[in-house]
N, C-alpha and C positions, 0 to 999 in steps of 0.2 A: 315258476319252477322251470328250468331248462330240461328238455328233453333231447335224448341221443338224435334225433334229426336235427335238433338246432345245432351243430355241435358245428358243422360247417360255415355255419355264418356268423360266429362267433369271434372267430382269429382276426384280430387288425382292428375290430372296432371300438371306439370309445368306449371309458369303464365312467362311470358316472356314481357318486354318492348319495345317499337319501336324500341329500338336503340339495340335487342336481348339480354337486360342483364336482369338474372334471378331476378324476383321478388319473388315469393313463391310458393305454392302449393294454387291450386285452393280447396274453399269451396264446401260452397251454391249458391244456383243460385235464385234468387228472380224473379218471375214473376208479370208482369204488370194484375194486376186484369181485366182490360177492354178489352184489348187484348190478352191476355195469351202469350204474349212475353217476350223473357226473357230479364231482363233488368238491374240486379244488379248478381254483384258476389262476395261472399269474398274470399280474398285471405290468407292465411296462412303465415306470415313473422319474420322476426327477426331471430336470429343465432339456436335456437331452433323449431322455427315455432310458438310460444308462441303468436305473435301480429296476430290479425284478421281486417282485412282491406277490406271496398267495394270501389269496382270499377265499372264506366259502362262499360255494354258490347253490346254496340250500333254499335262498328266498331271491336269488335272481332273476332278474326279466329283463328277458329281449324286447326292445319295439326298434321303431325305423330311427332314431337318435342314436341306440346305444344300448349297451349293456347297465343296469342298476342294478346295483349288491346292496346290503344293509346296511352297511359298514363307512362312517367317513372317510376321509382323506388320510387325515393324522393316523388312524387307525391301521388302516392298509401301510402306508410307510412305514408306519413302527412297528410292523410283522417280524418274529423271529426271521435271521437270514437263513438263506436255505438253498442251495445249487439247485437249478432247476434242471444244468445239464445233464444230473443223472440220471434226470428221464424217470424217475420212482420217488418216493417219500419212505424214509425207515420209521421204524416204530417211535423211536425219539423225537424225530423231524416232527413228525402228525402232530403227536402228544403236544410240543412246546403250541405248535400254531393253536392246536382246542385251547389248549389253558390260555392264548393268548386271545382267543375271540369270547373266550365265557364260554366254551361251546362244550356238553358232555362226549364222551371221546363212542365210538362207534365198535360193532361186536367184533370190529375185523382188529380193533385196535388192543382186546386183551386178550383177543384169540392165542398169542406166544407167537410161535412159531410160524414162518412164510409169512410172518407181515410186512418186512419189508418190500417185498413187491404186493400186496396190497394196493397201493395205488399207484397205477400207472399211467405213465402222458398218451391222450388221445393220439394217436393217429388213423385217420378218415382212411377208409376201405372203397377206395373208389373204383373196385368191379363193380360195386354193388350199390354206389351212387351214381355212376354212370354208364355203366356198359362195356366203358369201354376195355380195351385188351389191357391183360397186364406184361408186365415185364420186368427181368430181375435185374436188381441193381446189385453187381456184384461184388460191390463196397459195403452192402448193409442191406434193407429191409423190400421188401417189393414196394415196386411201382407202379404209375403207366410208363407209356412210352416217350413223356420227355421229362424234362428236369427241368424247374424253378432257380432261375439267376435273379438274386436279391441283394439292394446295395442297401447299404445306410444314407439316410439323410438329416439334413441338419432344419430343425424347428428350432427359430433364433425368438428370443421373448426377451422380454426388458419385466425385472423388479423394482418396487421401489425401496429403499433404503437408505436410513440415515447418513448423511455425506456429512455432515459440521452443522456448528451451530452457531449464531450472532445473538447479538445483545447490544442494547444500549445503555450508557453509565454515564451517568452525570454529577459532575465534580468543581471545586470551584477551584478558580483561578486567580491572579493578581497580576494588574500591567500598570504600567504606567500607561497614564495619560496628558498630550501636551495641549493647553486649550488658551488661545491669544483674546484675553477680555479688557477691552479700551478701560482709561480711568480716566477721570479729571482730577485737577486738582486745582487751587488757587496759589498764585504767586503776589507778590507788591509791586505795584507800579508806580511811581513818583511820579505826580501830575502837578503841573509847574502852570499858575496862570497870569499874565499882567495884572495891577489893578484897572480896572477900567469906572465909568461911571455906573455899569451894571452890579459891581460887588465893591464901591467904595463903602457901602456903610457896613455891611458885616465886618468888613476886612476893618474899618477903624475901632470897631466896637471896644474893645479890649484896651490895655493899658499901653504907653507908647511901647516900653521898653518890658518886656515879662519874659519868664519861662515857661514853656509848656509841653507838655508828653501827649502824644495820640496813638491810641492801641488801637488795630485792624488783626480779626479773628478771622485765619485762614483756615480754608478745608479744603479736604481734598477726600477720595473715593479712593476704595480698596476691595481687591478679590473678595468675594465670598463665595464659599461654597456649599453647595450641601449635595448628597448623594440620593438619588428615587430609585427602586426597583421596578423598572418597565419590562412587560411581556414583549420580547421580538418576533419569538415564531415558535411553531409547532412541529417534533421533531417527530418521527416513528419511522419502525421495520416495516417493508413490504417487499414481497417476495416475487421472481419472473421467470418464466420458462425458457431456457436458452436448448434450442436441441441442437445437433452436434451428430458427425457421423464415426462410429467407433468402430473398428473391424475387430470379428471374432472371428480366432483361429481354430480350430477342431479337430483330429484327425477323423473319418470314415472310412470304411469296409465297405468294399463291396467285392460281389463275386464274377471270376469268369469263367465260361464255358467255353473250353476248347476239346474241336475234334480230330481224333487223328486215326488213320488206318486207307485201306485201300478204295481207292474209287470215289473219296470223300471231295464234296464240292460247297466249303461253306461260304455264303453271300456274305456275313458280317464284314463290314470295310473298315 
């Protein structure tokens, strides 16, 4: 449970969810008018810190990390919106946020009338945390005697998210193919021999004078084909990290303190 002394060390630091994942930077801290307990916070969220979000802080704790609220991430972001810069919460504003945390609504909230100031944003009373002098700021509320110059900065983070997506398909095709396969074949050759005394008696055997026919069975070789289904290789997706340097534009705020009047000597260069 936060107590009005923590209230000081609370502004700036990490907001953390039950389950310890980062929610934002802690705001303001809204106090309960009747009680002066503190009972609303907003949080600073989104990749810039740009969304402003309330949460209760009914069951929050401080330690050296961070501020813990009860509440996820999701949950805190998809808070009713709600201007934080009016500095108060109206009777409606509260309402939506209880109904939005489950939360029963508090006696300030069916009081009627003067609820709108009800809750109001903390601001630290620093006579009384430190001593020191005060001094009136004649644009608005007391002070001490200097003023807080605050710029914006930029916290640059990378998401991941789906960019495209591949696939592999496989489909059949038809080509020609040219392939050079040698053949033989048989031709006739007319083989002419003298009679000599090695083939005088076959070559007489026969009748002097006759007819006769000689058949010679040529062959010859021809393409054949046939077609096999062979495995050639093994295809798959795999994936690679290519990093790359990408510039982010932003606009930021910040503020300047300038002095002017008599006798004034400021060092800033």
């Amino acid at each position: 449970m936060i107590n009005t002394e923590q209230l000081r060390d609370i502004s700036g630091v990490t907001v953390y969810g039950p389950d310890q994942e980062k929610i934002g930077r802690a705001g303001q801290v809204y106090l309960d008018d009747d009680t002066g307990q503190p009972e609303w916070l907003t949080v600073n969220t989104g990749l810039f810190g740009t969304n402003e979000s309330f949460v209760p802080l009914h069951t929050a704790e401080l330690s050296d990390e961070g501020l813990t609220v009860a509440y996820r991430k999701e949950k805190v972001k998809d808070a009713p919106n709600v201007d934080p810069e009016n500095g108060h919460l109206d009777r409606d504003e509260e309402q939506r946020l209880f109904q939005h945390y489950g939360l029963e609504t508090t006696s300030a909230a069916v009081a009627g009338d003067g609820f709108d100031s009800a809750r109001e944003a903390f601001v630290p009373d620093e006579q009384h945390a430190t001593g020191s002098p005060i001094g009136k700021d004649t644009s608005g509320p007391t002070t001490d005697d200097a003023m807080t110059r605050s710029e914006e900065q930029l916290n640059v983070g990378t998401e991941t998210r789906e960019a495209g997506r591949a696939r592999l398909r496989k489909y059949v095709v038809t080509e020609q193919q040219n392939v050079t396969v040698p053949v033989t074949r048989e031709e006739v050759k007319v083989e002419r021999e003298p009679i000599t005394d090695a083939n005088r008696e076959p070559a007489m055997a026969g009748p002097d004078i006759s007819e006769e026919e000689h058949e010679v069975v040529l062959h010859e070789e021809r393409p054949v084909v046939e077609k096999e289904a062979v495995p050639v290789e093994r295809v798959r997706l795999g994936t690679e990290q290519v990093t790359e340097q990408e510039q982010v534009t932003e606009e930021v705020r910040k503020e300047q303190i300038d002095a002017d009047g008599d006798g004034i000597h400021d060092p800033r260069p």
